[in-house]
PDB file with one MODEL, atoms N, CA, C and O in Angstrom:
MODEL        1
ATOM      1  N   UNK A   1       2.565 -19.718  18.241  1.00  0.00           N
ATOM      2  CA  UNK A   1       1.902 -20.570  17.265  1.00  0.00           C
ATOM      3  C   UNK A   1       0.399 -20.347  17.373  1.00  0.00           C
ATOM      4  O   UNK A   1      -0.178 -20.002  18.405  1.00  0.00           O
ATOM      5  N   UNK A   2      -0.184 -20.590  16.163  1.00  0.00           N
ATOM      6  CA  UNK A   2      -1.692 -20.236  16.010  1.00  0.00           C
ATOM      7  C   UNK A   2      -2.199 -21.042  16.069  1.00  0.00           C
ATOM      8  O   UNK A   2      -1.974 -21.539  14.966  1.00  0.00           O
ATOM      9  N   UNK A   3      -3.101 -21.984  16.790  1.00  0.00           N
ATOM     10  CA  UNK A   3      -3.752 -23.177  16.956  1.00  0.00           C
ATOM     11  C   UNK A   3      -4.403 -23.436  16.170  1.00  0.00           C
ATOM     12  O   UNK A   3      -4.263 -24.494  15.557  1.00  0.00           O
ATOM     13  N   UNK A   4      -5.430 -22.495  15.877  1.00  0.00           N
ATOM     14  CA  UNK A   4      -6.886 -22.411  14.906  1.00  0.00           C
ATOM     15  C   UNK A   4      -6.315 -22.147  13.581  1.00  0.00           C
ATOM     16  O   UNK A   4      -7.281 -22.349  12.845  1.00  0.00           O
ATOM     17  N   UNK A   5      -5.673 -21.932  13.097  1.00  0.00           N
ATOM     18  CA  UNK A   5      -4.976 -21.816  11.851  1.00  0.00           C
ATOM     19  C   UNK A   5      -5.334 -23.104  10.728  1.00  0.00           C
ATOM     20  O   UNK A   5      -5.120 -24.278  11.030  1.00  0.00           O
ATOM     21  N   UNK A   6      -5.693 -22.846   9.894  1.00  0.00           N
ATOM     22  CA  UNK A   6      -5.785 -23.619   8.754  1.00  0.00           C
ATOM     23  C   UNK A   6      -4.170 -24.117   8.366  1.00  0.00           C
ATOM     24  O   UNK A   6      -4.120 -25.253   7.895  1.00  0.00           O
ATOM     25  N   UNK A   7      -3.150 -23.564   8.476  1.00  0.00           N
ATOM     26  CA  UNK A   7      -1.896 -24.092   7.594  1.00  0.00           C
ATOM     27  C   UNK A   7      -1.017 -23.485   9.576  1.00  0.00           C
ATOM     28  O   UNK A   7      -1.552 -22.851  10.486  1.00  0.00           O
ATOM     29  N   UNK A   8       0.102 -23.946   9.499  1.00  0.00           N
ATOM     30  CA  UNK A   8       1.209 -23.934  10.369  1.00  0.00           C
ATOM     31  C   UNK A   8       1.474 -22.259  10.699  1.00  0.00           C
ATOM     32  O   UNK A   8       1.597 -21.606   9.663  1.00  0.00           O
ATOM     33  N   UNK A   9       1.553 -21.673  11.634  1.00  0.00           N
ATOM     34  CA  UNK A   9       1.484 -19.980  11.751  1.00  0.00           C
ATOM     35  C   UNK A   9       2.364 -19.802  13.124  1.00  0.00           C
ATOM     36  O   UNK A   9       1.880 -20.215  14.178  1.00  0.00           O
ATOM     37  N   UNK A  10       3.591 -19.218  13.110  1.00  0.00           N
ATOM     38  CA  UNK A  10       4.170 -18.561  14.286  1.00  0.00           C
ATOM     39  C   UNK A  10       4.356 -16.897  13.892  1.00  0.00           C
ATOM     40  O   UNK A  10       4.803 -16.265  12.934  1.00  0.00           O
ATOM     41  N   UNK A  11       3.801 -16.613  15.086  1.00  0.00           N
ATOM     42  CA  UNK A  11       3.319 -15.729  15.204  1.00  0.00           C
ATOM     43  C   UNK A  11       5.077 -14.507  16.109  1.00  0.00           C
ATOM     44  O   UNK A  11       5.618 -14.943  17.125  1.00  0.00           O
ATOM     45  N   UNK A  12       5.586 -13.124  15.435  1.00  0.00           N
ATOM     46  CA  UNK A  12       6.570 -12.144  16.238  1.00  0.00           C
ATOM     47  C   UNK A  12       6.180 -11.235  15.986  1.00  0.00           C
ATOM     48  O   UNK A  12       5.426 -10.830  15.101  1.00  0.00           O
ATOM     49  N   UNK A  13       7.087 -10.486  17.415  1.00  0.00           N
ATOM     50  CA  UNK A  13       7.036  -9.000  17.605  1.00  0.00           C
ATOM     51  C   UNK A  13       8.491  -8.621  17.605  1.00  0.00           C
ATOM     52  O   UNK A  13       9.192  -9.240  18.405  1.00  0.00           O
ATOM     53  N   UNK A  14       9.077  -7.701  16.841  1.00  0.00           N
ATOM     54  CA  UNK A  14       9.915  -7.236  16.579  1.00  0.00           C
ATOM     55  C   UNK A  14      10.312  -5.734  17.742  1.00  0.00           C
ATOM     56  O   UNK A  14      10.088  -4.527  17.650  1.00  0.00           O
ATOM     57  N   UNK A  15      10.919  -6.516  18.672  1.00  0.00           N
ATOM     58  CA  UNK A  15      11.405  -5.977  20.123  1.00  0.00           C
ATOM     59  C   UNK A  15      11.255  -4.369  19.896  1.00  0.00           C
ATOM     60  O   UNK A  15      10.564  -3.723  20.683  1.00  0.00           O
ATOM     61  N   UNK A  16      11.840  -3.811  18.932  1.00  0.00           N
ATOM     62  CA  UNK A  16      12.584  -2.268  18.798  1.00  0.00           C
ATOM     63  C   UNK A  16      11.392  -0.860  18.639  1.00  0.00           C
ATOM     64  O   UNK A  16      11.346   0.326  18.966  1.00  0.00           O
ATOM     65  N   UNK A  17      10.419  -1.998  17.836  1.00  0.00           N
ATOM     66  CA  UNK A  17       9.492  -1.261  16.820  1.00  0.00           C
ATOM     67  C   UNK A  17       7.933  -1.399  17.478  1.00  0.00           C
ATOM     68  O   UNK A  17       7.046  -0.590  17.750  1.00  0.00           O
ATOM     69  N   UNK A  18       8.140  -3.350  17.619  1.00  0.00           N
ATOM     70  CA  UNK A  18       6.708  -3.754  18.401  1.00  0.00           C
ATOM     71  C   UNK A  18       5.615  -3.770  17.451  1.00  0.00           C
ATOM     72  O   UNK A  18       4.409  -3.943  17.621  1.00  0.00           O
ATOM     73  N   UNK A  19       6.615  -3.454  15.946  1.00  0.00           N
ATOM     74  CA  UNK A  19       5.743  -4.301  14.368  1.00  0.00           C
ATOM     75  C   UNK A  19       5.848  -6.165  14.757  1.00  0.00           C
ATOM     76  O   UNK A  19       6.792  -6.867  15.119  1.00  0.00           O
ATOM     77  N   UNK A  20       4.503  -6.442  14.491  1.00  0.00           N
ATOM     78  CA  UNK A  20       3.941  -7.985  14.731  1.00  0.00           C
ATOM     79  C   UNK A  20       4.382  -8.326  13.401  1.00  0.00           C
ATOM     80  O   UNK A  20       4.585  -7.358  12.669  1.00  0.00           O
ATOM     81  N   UNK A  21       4.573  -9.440  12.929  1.00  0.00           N
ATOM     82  CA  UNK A  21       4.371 -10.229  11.635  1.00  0.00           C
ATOM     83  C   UNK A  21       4.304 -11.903  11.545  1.00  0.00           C
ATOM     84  O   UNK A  21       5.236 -12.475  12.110  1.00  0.00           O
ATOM     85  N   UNK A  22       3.623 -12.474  11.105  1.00  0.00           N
ATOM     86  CA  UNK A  22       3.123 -14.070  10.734  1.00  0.00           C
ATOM     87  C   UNK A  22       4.360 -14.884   9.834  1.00  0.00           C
ATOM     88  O   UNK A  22       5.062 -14.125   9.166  1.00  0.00           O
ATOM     89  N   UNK A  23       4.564 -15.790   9.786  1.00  0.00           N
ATOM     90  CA  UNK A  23       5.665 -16.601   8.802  1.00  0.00           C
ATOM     91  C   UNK A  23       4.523 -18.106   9.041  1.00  0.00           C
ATOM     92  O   UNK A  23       4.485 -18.750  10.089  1.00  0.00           O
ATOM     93  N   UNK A  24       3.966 -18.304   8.220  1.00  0.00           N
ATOM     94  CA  UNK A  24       3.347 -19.238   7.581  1.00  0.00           C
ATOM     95  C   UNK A  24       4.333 -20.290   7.068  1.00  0.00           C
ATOM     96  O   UNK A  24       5.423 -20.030   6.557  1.00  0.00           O
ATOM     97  N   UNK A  25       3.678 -21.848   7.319  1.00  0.00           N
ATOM     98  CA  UNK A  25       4.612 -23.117   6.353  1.00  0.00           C
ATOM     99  C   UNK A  25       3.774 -23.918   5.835  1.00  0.00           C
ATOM    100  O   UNK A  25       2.594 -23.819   6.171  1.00  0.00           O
ATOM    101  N   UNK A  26       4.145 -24.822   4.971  1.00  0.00           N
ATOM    102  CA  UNK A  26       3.745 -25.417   4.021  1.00  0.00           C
ATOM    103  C   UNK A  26       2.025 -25.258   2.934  1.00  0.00           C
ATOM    104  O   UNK A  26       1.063 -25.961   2.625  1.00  0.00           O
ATOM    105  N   UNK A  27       2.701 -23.435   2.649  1.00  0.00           N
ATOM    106  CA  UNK A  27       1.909 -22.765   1.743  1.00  0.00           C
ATOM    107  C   UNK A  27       2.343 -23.032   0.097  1.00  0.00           C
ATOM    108  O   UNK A  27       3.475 -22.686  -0.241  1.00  0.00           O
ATOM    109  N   UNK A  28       1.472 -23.621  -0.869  1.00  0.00           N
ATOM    110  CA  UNK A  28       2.339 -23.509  -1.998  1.00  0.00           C
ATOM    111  C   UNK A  28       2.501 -22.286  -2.926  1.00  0.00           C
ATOM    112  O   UNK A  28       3.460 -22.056  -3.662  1.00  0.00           O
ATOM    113  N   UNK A  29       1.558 -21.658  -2.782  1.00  0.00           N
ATOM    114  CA  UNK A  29       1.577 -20.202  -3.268  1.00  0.00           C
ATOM    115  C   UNK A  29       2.275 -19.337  -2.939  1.00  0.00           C
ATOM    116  O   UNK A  29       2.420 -18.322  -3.619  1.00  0.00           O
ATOM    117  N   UNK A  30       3.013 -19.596  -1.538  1.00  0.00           N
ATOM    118  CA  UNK A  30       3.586 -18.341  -0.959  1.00  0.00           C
ATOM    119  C   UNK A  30       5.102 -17.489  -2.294  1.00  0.00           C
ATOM    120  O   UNK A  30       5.171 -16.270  -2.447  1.00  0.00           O
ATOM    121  N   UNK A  31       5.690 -18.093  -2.739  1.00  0.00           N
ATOM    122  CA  UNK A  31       6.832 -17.666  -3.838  1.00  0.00           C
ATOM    123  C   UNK A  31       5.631 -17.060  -4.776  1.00  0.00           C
ATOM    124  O   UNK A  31       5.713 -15.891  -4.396  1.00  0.00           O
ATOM    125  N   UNK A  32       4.806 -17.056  -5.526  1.00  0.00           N
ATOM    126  CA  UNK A  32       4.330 -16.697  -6.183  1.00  0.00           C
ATOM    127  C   UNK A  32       3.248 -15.648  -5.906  1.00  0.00           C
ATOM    128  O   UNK A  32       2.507 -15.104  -6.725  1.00  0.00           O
ATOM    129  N   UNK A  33       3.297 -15.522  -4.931  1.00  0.00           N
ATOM    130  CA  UNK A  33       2.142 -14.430  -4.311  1.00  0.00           C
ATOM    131  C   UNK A  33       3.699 -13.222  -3.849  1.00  0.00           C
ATOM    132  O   UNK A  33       3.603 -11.995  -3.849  1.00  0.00           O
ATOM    133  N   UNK A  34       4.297 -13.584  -3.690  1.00  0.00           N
ATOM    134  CA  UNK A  34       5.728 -12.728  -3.174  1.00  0.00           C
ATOM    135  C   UNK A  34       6.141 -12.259  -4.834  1.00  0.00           C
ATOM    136  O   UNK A  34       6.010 -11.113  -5.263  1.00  0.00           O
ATOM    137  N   UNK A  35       6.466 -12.990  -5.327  1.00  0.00           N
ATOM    138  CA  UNK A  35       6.585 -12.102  -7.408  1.00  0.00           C
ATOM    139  C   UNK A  35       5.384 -11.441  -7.249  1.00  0.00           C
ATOM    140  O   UNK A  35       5.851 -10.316  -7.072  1.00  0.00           O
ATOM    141  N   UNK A  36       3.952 -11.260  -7.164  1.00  0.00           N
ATOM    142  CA  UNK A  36       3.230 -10.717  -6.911  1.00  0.00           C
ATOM    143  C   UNK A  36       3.229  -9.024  -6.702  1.00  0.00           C
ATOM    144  O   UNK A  36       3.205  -7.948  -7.298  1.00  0.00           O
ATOM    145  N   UNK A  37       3.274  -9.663  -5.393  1.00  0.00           N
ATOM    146  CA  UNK A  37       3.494  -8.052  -4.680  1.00  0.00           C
ATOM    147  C   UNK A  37       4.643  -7.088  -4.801  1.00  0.00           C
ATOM    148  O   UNK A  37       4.484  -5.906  -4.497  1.00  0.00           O
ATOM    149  N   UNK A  38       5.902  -7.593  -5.276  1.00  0.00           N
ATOM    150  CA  UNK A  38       6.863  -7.125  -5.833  1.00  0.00           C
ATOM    151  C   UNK A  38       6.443  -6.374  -7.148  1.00  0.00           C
ATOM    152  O   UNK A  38       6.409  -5.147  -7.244  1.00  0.00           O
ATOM    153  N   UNK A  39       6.085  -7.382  -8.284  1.00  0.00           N
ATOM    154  CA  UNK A  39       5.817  -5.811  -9.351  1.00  0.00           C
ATOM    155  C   UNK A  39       4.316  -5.636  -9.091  1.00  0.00           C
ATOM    156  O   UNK A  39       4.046  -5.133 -10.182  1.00  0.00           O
ATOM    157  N   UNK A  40       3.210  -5.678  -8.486  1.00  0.00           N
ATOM    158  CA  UNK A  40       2.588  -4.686  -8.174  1.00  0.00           C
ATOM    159  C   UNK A  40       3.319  -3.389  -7.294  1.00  0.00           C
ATOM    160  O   UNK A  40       3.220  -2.294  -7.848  1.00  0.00           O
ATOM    161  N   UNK A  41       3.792  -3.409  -6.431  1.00  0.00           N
ATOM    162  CA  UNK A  41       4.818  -2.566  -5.606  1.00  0.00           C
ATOM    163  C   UNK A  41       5.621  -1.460  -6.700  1.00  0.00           C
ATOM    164  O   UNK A  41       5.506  -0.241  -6.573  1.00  0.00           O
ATOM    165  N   UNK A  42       6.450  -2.112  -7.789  1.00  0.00           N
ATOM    166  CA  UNK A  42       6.900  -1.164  -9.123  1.00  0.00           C
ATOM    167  C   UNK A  42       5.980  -0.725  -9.945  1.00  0.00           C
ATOM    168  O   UNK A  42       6.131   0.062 -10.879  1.00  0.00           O
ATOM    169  N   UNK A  43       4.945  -1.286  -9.556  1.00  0.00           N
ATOM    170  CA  UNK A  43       3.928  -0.806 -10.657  1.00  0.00           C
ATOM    171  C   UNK A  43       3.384  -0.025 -10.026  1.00  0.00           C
ATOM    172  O   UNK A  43       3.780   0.946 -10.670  1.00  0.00           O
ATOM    173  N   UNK A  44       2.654   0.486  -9.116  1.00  0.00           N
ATOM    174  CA  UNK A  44       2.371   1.335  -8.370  1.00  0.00           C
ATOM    175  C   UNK A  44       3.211   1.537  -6.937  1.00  0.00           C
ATOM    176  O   UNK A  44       3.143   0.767  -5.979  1.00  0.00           O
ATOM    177  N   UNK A  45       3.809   2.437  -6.996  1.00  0.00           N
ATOM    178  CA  UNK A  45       4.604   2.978  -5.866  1.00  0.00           C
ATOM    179  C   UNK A  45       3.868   3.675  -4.639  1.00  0.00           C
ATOM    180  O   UNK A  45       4.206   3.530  -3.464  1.00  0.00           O
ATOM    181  N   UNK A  46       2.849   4.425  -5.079  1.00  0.00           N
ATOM    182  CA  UNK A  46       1.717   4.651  -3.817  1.00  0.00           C
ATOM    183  C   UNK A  46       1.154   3.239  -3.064  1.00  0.00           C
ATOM    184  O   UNK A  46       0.493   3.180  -2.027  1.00  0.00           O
ATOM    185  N   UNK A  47       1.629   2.115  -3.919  1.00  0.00           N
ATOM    186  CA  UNK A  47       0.657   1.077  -2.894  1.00  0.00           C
ATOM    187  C   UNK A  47       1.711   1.284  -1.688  1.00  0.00           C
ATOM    188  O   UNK A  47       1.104   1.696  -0.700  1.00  0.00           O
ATOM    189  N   UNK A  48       2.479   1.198  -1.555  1.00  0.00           N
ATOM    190  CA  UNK A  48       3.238   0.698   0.046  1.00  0.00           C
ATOM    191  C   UNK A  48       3.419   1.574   1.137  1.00  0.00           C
ATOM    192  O   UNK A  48       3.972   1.251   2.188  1.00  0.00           O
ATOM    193  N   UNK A  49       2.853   2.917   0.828  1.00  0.00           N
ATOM    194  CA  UNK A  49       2.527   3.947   1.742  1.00  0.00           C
ATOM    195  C   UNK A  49       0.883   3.569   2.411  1.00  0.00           C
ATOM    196  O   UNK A  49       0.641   3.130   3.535  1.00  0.00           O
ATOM    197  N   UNK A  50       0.150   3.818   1.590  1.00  0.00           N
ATOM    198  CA  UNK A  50      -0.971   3.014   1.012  1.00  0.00           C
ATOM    199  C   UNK A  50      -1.288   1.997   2.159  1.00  0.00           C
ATOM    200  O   UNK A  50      -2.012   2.228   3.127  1.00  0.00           O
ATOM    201  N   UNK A  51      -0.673   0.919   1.905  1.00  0.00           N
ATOM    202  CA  UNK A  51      -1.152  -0.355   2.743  1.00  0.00           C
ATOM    203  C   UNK A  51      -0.824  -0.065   3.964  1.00  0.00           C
ATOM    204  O   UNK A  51      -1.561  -0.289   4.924  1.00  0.00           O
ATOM    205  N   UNK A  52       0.379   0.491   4.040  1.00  0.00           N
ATOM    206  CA  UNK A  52       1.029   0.553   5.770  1.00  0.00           C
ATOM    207  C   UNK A  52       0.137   1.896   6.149  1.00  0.00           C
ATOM    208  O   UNK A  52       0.889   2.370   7.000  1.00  0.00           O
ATOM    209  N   UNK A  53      -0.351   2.300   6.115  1.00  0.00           N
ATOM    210  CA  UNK A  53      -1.217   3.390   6.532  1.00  0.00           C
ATOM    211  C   UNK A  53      -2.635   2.588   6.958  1.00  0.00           C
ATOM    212  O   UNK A  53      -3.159   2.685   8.068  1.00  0.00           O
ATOM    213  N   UNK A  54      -3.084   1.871   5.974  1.00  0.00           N
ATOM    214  CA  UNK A  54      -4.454   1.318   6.190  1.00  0.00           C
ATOM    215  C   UNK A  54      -4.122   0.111   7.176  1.00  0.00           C
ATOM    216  O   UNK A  54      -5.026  -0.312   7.897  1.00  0.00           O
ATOM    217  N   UNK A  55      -2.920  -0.423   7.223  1.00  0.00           N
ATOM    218  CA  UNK A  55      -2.361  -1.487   8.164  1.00  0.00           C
ATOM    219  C   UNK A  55      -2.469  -0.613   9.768  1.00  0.00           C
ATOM    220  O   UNK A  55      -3.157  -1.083  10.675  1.00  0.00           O
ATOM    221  N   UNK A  56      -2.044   0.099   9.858  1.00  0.00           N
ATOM    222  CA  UNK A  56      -2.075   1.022  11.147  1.00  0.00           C
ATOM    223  C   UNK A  56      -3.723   0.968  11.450  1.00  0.00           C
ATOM    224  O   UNK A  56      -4.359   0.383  12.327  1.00  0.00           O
ATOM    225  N   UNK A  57      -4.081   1.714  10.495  1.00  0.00           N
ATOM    226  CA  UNK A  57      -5.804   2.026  10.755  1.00  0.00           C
ATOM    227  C   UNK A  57      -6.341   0.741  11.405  1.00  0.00           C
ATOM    228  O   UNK A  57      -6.789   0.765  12.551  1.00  0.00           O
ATOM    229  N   UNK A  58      -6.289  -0.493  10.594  1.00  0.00           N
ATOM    230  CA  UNK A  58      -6.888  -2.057  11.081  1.00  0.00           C
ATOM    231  C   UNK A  58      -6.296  -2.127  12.609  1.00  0.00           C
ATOM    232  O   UNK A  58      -6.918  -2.051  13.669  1.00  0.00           O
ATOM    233  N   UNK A  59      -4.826  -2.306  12.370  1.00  0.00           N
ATOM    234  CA  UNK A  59      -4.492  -2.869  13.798  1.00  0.00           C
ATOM    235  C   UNK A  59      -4.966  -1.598  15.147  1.00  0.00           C
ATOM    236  O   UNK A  59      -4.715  -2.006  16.281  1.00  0.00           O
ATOM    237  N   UNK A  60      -5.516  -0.355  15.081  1.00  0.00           N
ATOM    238  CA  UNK A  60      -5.629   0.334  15.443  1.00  0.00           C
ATOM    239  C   UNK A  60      -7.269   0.007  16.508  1.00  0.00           C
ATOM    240  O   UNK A  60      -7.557   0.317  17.664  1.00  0.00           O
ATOM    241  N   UNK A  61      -8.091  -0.805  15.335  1.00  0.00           N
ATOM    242  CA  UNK A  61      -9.085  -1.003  15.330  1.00  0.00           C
ATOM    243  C   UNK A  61      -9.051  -2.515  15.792  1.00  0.00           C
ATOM    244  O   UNK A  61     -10.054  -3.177  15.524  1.00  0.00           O
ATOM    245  N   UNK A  62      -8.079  -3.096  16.411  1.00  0.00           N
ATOM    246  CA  UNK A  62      -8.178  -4.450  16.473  1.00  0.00           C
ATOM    247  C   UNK A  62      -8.433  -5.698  14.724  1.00  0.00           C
ATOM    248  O   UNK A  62      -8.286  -6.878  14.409  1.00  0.00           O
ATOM    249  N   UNK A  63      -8.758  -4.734  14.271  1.00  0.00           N
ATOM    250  CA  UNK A  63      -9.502  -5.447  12.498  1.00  0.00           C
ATOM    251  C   UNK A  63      -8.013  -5.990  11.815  1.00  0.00           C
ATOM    252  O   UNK A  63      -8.027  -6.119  10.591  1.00  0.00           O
ATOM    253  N   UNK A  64      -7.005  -6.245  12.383  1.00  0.00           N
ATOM    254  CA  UNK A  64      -5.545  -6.790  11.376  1.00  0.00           C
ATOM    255  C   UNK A  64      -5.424  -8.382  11.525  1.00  0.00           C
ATOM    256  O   UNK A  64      -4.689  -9.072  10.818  1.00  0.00           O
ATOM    257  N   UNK A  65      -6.128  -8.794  12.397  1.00  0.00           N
ATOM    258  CA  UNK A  65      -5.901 -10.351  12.635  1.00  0.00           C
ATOM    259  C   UNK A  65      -6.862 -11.688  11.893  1.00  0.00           C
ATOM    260  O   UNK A  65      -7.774 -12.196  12.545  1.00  0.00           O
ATOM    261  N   UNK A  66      -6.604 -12.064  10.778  1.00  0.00           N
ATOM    262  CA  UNK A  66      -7.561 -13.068   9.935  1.00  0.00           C
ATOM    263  C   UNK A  66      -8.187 -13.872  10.923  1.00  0.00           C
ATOM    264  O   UNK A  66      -9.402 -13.994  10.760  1.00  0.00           O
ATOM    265  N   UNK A  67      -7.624 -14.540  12.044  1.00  0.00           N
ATOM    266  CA  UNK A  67      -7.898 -15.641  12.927  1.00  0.00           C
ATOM    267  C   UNK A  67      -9.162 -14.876  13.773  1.00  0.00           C
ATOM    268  O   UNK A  67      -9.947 -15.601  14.384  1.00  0.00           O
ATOM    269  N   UNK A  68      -9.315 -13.644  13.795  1.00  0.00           N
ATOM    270  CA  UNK A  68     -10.299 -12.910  14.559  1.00  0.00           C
ATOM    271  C   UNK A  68     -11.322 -11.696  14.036  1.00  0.00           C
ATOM    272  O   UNK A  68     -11.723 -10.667  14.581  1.00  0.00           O
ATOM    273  N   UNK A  69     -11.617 -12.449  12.392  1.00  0.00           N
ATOM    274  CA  UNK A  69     -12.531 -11.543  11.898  1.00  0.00           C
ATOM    275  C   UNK A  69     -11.602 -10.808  10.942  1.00  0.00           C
ATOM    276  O   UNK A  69     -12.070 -10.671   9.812  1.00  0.00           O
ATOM    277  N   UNK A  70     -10.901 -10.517  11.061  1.00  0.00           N
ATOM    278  CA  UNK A  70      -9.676  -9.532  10.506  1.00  0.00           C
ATOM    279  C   UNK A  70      -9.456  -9.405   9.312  1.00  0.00           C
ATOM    280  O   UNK A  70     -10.204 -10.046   8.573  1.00  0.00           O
ATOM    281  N   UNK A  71      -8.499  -8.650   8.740  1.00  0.00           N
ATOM    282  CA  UNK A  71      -8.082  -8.123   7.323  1.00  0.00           C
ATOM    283  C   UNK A  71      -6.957  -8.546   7.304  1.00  0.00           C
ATOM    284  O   UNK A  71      -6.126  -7.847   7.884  1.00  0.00           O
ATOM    285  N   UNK A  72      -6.395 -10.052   6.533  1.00  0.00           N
ATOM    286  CA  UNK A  72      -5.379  -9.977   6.424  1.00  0.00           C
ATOM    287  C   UNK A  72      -4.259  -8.709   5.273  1.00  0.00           C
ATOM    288  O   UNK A  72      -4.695  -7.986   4.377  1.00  0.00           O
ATOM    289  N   UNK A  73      -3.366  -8.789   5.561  1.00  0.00           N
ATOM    290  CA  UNK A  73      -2.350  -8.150   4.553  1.00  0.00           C
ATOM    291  C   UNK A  73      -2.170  -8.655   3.379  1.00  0.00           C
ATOM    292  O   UNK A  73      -1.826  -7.757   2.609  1.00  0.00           O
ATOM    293  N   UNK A  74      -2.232  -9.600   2.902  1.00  0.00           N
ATOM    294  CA  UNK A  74      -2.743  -9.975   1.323  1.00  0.00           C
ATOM    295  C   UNK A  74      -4.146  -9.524   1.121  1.00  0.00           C
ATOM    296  O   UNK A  74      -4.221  -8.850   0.094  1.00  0.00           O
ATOM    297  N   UNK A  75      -5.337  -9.663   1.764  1.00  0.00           N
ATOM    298  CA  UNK A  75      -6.453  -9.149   1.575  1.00  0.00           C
ATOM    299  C   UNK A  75      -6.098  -7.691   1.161  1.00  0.00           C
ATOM    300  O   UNK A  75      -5.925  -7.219   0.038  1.00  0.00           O
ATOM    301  N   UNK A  76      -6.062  -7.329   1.933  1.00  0.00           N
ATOM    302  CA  UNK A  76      -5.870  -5.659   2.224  1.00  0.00           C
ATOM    303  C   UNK A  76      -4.794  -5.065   0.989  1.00  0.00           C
ATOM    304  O   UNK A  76      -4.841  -3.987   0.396  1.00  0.00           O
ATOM    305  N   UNK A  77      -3.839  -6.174   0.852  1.00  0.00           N
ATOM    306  CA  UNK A  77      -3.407  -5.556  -0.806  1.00  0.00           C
ATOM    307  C   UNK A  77      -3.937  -5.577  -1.768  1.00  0.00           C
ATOM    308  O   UNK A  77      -3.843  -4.648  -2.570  1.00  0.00           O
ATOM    309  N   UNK A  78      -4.846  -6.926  -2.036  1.00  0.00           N
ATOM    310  CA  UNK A  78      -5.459  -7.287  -3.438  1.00  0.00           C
ATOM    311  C   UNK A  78      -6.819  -5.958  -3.522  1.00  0.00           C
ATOM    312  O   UNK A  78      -7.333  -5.436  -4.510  1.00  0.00           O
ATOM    313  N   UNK A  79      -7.015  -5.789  -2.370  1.00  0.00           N
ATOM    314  CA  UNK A  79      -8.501  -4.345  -2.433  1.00  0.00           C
ATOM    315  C   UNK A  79      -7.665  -3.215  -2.574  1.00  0.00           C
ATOM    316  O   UNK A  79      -8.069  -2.334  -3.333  1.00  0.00           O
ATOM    317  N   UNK A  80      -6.731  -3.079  -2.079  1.00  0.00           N
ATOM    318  CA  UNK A  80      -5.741  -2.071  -2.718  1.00  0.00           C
ATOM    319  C   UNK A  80      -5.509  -1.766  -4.400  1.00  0.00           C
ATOM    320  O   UNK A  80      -5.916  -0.750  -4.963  1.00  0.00           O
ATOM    321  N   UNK A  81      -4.959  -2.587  -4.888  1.00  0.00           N
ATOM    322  CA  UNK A  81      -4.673  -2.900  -6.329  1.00  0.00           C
ATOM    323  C   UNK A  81      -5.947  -2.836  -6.578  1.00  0.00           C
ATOM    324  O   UNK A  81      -6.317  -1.694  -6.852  1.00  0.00           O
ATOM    325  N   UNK A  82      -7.023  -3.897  -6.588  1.00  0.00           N
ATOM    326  CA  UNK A  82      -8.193  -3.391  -7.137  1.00  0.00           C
ATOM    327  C   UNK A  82      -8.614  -2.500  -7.340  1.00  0.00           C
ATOM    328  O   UNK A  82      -9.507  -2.478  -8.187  1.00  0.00           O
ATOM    329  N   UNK A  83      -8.151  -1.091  -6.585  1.00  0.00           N
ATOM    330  CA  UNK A  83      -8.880   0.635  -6.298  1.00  0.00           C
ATOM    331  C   UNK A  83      -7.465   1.398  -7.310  1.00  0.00           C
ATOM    332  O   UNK A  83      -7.222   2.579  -7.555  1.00  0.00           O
ATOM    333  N   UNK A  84      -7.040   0.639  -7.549  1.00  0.00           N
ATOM    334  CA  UNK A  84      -6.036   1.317  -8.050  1.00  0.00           C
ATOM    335  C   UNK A  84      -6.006   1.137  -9.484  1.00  0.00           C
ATOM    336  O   UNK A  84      -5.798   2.159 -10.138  1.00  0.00           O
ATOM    337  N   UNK A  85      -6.156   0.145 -10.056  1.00  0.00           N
ATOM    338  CA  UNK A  85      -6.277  -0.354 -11.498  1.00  0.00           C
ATOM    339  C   UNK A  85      -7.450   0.484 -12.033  1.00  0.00           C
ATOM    340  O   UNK A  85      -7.833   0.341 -13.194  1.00  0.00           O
TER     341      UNK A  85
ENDMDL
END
């Protein structure tokens, strides 16, 4: 759990891989930011190579964590799409 967190945040690591990921609660946007990224995703098919590449680069750099200066992964998509449109 994320203490400093603005909204509710538990925080995994996915044993196999040792990919991290966030599950956020009582967001109201979250369903609608998820239609979102879905047809941006059909709409441009380079984004999801794209992000997970620049996702590597951040966490590489320590720069993937919002709570610590960081780039979140919605950030990091919407500047995506932006370069892309």
């Amino acid at each position: 759990v994320i203490a400093k967190a603005r909204v509710p945040i538990i925080k995994f690591v996915e044993k196999k891989s040792g990919v991290t990921f966030d599950i956020s609660f009582d967001v109201d946007n979250g369903p609608k930011a998820a239609e979102f990224i879905k047809e941006a995703v059909l709409k441009w098919p380079q984004l999801r190579p794209l992000c997970l590449i620049l996702k590597v680069f951040l966490q590489q750099r320590d720069l993937n964590e919002v709570y610590s200066s960081g780039i979140g992964s919605y950030a990091l998509l919407a500047m995506i799409i932006s370069m892309l449109q």
